[in-house]
C-alpha positions in Angstrom: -5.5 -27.1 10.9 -9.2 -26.8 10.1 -9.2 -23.0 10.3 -6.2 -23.5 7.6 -8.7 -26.3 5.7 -11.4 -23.4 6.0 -8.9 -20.3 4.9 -8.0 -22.9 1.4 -11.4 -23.6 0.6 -12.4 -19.9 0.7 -9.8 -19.4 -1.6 -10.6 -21.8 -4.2 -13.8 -20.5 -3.9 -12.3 -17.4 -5.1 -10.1 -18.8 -7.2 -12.6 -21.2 -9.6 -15.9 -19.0 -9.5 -19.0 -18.3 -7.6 -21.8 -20.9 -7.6 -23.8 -20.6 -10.9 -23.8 -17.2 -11.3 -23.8 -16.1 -15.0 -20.3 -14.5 -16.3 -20.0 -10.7 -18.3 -18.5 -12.8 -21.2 -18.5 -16.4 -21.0 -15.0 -17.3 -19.9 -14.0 -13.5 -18.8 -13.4 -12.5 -15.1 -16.3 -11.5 -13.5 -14.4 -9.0 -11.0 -11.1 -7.1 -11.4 -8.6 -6.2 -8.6 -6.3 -3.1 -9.3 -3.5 -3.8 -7.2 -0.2 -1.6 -6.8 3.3 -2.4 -7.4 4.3 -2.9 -3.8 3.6 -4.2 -0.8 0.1 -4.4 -1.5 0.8 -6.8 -4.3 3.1 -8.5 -2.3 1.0 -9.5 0.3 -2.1 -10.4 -2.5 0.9 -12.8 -4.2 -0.6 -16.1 -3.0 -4.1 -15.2 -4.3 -2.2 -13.8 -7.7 -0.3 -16.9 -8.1 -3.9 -19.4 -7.5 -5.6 -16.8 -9.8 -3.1 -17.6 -12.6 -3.3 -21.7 -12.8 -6.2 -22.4 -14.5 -8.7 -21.0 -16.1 -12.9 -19.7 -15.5 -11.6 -17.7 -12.5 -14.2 -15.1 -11.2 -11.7 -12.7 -10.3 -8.5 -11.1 -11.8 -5.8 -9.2 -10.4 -4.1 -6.0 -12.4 -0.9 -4.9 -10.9 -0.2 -1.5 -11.8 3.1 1.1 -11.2 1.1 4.1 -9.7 -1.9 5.4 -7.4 -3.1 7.4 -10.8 -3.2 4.3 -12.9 -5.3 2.7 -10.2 -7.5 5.6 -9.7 -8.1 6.1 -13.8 -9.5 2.2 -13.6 -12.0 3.4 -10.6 -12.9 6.2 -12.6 -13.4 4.8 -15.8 -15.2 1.4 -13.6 -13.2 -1.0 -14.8 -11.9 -2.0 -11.0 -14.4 -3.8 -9.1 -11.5 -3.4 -5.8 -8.7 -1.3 -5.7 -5.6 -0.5 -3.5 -5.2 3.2 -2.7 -3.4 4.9 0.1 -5.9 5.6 2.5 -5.9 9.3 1.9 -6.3 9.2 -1.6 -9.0 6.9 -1.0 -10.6 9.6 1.3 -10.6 12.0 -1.3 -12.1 10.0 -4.1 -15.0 8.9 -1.7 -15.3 12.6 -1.0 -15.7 13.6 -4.3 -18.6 11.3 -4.4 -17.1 8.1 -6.2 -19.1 4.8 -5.1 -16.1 2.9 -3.7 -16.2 1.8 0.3 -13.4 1.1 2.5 -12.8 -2.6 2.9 -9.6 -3.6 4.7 -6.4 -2.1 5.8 -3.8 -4.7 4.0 -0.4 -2.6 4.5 0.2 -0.7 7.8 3.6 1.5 7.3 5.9 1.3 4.4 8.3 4.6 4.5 11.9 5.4 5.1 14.3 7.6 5.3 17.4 6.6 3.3 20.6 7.8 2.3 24.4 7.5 2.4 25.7 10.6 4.0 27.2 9.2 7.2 26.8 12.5 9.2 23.3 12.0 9.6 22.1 9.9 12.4 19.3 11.8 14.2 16.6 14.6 13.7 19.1 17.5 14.2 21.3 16.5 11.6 18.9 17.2 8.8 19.2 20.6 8.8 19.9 22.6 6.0 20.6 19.0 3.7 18.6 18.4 0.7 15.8 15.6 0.9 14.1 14.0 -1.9 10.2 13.1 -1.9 8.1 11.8 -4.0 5.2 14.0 -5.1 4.3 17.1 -3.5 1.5 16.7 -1.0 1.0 13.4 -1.1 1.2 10.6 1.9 4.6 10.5 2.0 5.4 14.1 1.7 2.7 15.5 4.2 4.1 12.2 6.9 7.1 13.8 6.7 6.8 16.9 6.8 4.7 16.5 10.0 7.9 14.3 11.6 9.9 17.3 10.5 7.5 20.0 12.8 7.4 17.4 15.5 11.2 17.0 16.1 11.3 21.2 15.5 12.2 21.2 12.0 11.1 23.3 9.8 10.4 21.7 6.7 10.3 25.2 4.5 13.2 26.9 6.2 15.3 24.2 7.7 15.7 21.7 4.9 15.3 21.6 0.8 12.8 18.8 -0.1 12.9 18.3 -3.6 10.7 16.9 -5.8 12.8 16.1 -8.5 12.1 12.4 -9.1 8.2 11.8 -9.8 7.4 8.6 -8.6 8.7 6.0 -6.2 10.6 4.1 -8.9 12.5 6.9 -10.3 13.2 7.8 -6.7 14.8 4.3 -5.9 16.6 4.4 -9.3 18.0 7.9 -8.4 19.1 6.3 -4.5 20.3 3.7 -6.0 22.7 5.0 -9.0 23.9 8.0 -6.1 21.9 10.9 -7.1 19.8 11.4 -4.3 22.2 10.9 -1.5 18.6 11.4 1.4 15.3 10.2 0.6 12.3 9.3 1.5 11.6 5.6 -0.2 8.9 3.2 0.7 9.7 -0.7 0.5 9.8 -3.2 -1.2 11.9 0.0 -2.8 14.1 0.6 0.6 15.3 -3.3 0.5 16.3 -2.7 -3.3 18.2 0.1 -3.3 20.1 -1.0 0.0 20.9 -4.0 -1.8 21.8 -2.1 -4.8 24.2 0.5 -3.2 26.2 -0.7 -0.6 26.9 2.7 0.9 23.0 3.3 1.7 21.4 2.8 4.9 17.9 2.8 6.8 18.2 6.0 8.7 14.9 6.0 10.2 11.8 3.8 10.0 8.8 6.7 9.4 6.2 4.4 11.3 8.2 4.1 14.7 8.9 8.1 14.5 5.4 8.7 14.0 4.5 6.5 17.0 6.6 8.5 19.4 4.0 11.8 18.6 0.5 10.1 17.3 -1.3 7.9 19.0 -3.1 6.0 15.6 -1.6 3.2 13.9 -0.5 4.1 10.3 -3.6 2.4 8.0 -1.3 3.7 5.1 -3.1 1.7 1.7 -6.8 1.2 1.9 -8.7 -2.1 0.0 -11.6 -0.6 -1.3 -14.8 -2.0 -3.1 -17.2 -0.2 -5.3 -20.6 -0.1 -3.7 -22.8 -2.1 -6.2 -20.4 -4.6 -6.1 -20.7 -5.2 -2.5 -24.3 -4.7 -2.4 -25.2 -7.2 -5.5 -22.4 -9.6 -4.9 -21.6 -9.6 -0.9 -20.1 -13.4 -0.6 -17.7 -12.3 -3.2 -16.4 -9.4 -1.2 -16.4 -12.1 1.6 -14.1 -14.6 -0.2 -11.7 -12.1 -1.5 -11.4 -10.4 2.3 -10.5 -14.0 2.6 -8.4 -15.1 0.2 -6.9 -11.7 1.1 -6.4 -11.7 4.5 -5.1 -15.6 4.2 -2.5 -14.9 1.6 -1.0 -12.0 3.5 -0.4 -14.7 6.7 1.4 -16.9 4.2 3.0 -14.1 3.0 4.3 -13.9 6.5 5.0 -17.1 7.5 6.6 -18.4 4.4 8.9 -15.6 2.8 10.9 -17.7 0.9 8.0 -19.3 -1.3 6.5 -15.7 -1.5 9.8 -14.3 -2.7 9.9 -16.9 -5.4 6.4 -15.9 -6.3 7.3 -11.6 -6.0 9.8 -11.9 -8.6 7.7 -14.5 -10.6 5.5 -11.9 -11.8 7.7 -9.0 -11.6 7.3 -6.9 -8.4 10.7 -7.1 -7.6 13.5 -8.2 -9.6 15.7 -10.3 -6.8 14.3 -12.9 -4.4 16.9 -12.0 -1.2 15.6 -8.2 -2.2 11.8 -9.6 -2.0 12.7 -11.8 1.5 14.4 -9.0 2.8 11.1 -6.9 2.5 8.5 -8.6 3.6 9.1 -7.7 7.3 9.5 -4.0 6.6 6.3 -4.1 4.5 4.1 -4.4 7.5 1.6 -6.5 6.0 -1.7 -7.2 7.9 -4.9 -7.6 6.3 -7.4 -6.2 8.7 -11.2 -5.7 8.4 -11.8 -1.7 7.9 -15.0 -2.3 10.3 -12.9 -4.0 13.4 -10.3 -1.1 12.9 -12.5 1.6 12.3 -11.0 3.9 15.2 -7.1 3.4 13.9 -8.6 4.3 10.3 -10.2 7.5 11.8 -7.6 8.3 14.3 -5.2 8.1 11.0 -6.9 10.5 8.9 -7.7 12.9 11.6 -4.1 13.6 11.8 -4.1 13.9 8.3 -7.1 16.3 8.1 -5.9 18.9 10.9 -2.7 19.0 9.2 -4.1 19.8 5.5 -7.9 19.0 5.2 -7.2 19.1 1.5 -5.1 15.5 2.1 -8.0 13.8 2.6 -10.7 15.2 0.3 -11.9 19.0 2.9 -13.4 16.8 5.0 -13.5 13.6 7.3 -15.3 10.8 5.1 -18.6 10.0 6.5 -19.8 7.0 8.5 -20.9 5.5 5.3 -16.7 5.0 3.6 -15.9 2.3 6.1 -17.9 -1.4 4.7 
């Protein structure tokens, strides 16, 4: 209970402001959050929801549709913290933007979907035609790996095509029957199963990659840019937080957080929402307690295509 008491009043704290310290504008955020459309969001929606009673809040939270959108708001420094995959992340720390690693909120998120009934294992992907989201990116490099690993060759032995550019147009295209296999990340996989009755979960991308890699899958990075936690470290210590407590309510109270997911528009249908949570793998951890599973993760990222990850391992200096 008073570890519950403590989590609360951290998040207030959060929530209503930071001592007496002097706004940008008076009544204006003094920190943004650019958040995704996902699970990232979802497990944030507790913090979202406290952020949006009231007003004077310190912080505010921008849910956005892609990676790009978030990365254009780093860029441009309007994001205090962003949500990234972890590889992406890796690259724009590489290329010398002053954001550090924070937390690991999201740990595994892909799936291979589809309704042909012939396929059931490895073996009976070859020569079928699989759609991906973006060439190159997380999902496509995961699974092209998985594809080499079970003896597939993901060039010769299958079509992947990249018809659909971004997760939503990919679900959409699942869902209406265009793209009969796919690779789709939830809280997408829950909606277009719901949608189409004649798809199914095939295979869940993080246990296949636990039967090769030893590293967990730190897929979506929390990040923070460096002034910000150098100038303002107990804000970066409240929101890791209000963060890491909203996921655990997230967690143990699906129901409420459903209600609140489709409240502000991650995902249309609470029994889609409830139905995702679990598959969302959401786990706020400190980037500096899981500093080996975030190295481990990129490693494999790096020997397969350095350029995944920016030429380079990131320094000692990425992880806060």
């Amino acid at each position: 209970m008073l570890k519950r008491l403590s989590c609360l009043f951290l998040l207030i704290f959060v929530l209503y402001g930071c001592g007496n310290k002097v706004r940008k504008e008076a009544g204006s955020p003094e920190h943004t959050i650019a958040t995704l459309k996902g699970p990232s969001a979802m497990g944030m929606i507790r913090m979202i929801d406290s952020l949006n009673h009231g007003t004077g809040h310190s912080v505010e939270v921008k849910i956005l549709n892609e990676p790009l959108q978030v990365r254009k708001m780093m860029l441009n420094g309007t994001a205090d913290f962003a949500i990234l995959p972890t590889t992406m992340a890796a690259i724009m720390y590489n290329k010398g933007l002053k954001y550090r690693l924070i937390g690991i909120p999201v740990w595994g998120t892909l799936y291979l979907v589809g309704s042909n009934p012939g396929v059931s294992n490895w073996e009976d992907l070859r020569n079928r035609r699989i759609y991906v989201m973006a060439r190159g990116m997380t999902p496509d490099v995961l699974f092209r790996h998985l594809l080499l690993k079970n003896n597939i060759d993901p060039d010769k032995d299958v079509s992947l095509d990249y018809s659909f550019p971004t997760h939503i147009d990919l679900a959409n295209a699942v869902a209406a029957g265009q793209a009969g296999l796919a690779i789709v990340s939830e809280p997408l996989t829950s909606f277009v199963i719901q949608k189409n009755k004649d798809i199914r979960l095939i295979f869940d991308l993080e246990k296949e990659w636990k039967k090769f890699e030893n590293a967990a899958l730190a897929e979506t990075a929390f990040l923070g840019r460096e002034n910000v936690i150098q100038d303002d470290p107990e804000i970066v210590k409240s929101i890791i937080s209000a963060y890491a407590f909203s996921t655990g309510w997230v967690n143990q109270h699906p129901d409420s957080a459903a209600a609140l997911i489709v409240k502000y528009g991650i995902l249309p249908d609470a029994d889609i929402a409830v139905n995702a949570i679990p598959g969302s793998n959401l786990r706020f951890e400190k980037a500096s307690e899981v500093k080996k599973e975030i190295e481990d993760y990129l490693n494999v990222f790096y020997k397969l295509n350095p350029d995944i990850v920016g030429g380079k391992m990131p320094d000692e200096n990425f992880i806060y």
